[in-house]
Residue, then its C-alpha position, 0 to 999 in steps of 0.5 A: x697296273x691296278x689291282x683290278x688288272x692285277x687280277x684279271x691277269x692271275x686268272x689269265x694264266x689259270x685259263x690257259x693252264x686248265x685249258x693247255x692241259x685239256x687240250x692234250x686229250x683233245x690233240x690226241x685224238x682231233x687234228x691239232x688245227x681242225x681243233x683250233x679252226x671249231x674254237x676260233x670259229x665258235x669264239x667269232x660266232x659268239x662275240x658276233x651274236x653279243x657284242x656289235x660294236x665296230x672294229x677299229x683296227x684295219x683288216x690287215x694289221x689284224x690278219x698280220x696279228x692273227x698269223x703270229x698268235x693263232x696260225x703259226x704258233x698253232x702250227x708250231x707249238x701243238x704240232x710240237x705238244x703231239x711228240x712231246x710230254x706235257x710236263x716239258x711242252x709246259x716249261x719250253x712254252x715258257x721262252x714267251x715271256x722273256x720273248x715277249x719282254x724282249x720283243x716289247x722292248x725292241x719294238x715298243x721301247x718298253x723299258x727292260x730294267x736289271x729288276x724285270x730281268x732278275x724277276x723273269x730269271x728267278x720265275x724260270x727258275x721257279x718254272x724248272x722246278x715245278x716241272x722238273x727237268x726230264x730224265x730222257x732228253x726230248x727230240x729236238x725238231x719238237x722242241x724247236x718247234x715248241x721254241x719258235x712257236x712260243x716265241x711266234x706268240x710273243x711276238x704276234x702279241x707285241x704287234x697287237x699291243x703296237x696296233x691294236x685300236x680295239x678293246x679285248x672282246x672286239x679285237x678277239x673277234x676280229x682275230x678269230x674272224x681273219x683266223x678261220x681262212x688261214x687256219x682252214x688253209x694251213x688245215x687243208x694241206x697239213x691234215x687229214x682225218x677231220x671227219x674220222x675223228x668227229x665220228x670216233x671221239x669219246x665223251x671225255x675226248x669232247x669235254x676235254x675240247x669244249x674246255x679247251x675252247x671255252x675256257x682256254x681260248x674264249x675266256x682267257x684270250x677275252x681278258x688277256x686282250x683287256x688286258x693288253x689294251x691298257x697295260x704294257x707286255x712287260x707289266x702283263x706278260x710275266x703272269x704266263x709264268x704261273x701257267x706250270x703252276x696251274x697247269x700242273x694242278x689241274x692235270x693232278x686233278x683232271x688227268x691224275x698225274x702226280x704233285x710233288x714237293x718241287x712242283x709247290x716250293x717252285x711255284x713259290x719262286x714263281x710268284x716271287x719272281x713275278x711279284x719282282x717283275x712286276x714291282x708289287x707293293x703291299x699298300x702301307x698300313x698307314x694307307x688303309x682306309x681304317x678310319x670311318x669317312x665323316x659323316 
């Protein structure tokens, strides 16, 4: 990865983590595929408007795609998040990245060496840490939920790196265009109340939602598919390990919860953990371009 890649994939993380604890205010009140119908529909409506260039991956390889990254995993994982805290939603959401290291290697015959799987260890660990373990054990039927729904989204973004032909913005809105049927018929036999909550929602009800489409779909799914298009999953999907991290943070700030000494000293074994994974390298003092270039 270049470092240029290597920063657009910290800011992934930060994307998803402010926009994953928006969206707990906002799944609280507005059904969580109603949600998740609005912000793919204003993520199309957007890209469409500004961005004309063709699609190249065929329709059905993208609506495959979409089934795994949008409709089943939001089916699964926030129908879980509903009856679960976010503190545990956040570390079981986290079986992506091995899920996904694992998938592109099967798959993509991406290479899975001793060094990425002691990083990706080391990393969980960080994540329980940061987290905590709960002191009640949360319902199992949730959580599976949550397990399968994570790993539904690894899966769907191995496919994508294996037949995507598109770049991040363009493959967005194809995703999002195949996602609204599918969203809106899951939708329809699995929700009620759409209209009672557009009625009834508060000011903060509706920021919350506008940051969770905004940021945490339209911005973060813009860069994580750039950069998907030009890096390997096992290279890019060890950044979601900093998702507690920021996750964590932003809930202190936006919704007042707490920050203890765990959730710093384990967010430093993620970011060590990652920096394993994925080989990162201070350049050599001898490399830095302190000389003047010649006239």
């Amino acid at each position: 990865m270049t470092y240029r890649d290597i920063v657009l994939a910290v800011l992934v993380p930060i994307c998803f983590g402010v926009g994953f604890t928006m969206a707990k205010p906002a799944i609280d009140h507005f059904p969580p595929l109603f949600t998740m119908l609005v912000a793919y529909g204003i993520n199309a409506a957007l890209i469409s408007t500004f961005w004309r260039s063709p699609q190249k991956t065929p329709h059905l390889q993208v609506a495959l795609i979409a089934a795994f990254v949008v409709t089943i995993q939001g089916v699964l994982i926030f129908y879980g998040y509903q009856h679960v805290s976010a503190s545990v939603c956040t570390l079981v959401i986290q079986v992506q990245v091995p899920a996904g290291v694992l998938f592109g290697w099967l798959l993509l015959k991406e290479e899975l060496s001793l060094r990425k799987m002691l990083g990706i260890t080391l990393a969980i660990g960080g994540v329980i840490i940061v987290v905590g373990l709960p002191t009640q054990s949360p319902p199992l039927v949730p959580l599976a939920m949550i397990i399968l729904g994570a790993s539904a989204w690894a899966f769907g973004q191995v496919l994508l790196r294996k037949l995507s032909q598109d770049s991040g913005l363009v493959i967005l809105r194809a995703i999002s265009i195949h996602a609204l049927p599918q969203l809106l018929i899951a939708g329809y036999f699995l929700e009620t109340g759409q209209m009672a909550a557009i009625q009834t929602a508060s000011l903060f009800q509706w920021l919350a939602f506008g940051v969770f489409a905004f940021i945490g779909f339209f911005v973060a799914y813009w860069l994580w598919y750039t950069l998907l298009s030009r890096n390997r999953i096992d290279e890019v999907m060890p950044f979601m390990l900093l998702m507690p991290i920021v996750g964590v943070f932003s809930a202190a700030v936006i919704l007042g919860e707490p920050v203890t000494f765990a959730n710093v000293a384990g967010g430093a074994v993620i970011l060590s953990g990652v920096a394993i994974v994925c080989g990162l390298r201070l350049p050599k003092f001898s490399q830095l371009p302190l000389k003047p270039a010649a006239d």
